[in-house]
C-alpha positions in Angstrom: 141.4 -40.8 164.0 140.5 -39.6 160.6 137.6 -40.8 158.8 139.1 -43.6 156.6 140.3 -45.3 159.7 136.9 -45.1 162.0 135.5 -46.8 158.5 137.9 -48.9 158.5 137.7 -49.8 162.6 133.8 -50.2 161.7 134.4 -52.5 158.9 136.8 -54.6 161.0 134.3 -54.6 164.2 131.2 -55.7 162.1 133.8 -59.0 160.8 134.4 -59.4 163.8 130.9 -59.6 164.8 129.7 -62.2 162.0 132.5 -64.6 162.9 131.6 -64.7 166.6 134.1 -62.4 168.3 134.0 -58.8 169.6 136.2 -56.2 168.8 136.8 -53.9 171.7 139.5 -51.2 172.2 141.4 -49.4 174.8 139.2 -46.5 176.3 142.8 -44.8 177.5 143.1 -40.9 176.8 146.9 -40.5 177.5 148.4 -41.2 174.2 151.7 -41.9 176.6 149.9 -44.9 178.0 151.4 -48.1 176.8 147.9 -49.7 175.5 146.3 -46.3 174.1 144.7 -46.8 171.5 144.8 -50.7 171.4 142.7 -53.4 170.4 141.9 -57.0 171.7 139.5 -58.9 170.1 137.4 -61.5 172.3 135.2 -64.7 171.7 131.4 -62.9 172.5 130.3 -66.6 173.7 132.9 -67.6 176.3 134.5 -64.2 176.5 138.1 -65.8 176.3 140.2 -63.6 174.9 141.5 -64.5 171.4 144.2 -61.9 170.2 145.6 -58.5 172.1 146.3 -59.7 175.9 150.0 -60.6 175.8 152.1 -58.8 176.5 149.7 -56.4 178.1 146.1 -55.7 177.3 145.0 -54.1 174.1 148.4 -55.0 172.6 147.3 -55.8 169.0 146.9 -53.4 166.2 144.3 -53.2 163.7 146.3 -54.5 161.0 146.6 -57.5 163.4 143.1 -57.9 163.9 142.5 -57.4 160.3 145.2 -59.8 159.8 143.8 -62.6 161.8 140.1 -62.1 161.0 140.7 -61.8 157.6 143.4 -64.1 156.8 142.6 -67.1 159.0 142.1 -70.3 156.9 
């Protein structure tokens, strides 16, 4: 992960933070493994999980999360 993206995964995870939800992403090391290097993003209250479980766990991208935690209306 170069340095431009950790920024950007920082940026995205401190968002995440001030609207409620926690970033969290797939701890896998074998870059074969379906979810490596995943994301889900989860409501910190409830801890419901709000984007990255279907159709397996840590499914979403960070332009997804971005996506939804920027875009959202």
């Amino acid at each position: 992960m170069s340095e431009d993206e950790k920024v950007r995964e920082n940026r995205i995870r401190r968002a995440a933070e001030r609207q409620g939800m926690q970033l969290q992403k797939s701890r896998r090391r074998d870059p074969r493994a379906i979810d490596f290097g995943g994301y889900m993003l989860v409501d910190a209250s409830s801890n419901t999980l709000i984007l990255g479980g279907s159709p397996y766990a840590y499914s979403a991208s960070l332009d997804e999360v971005e996506t939804y935690l920027f875009d959202r209306k």
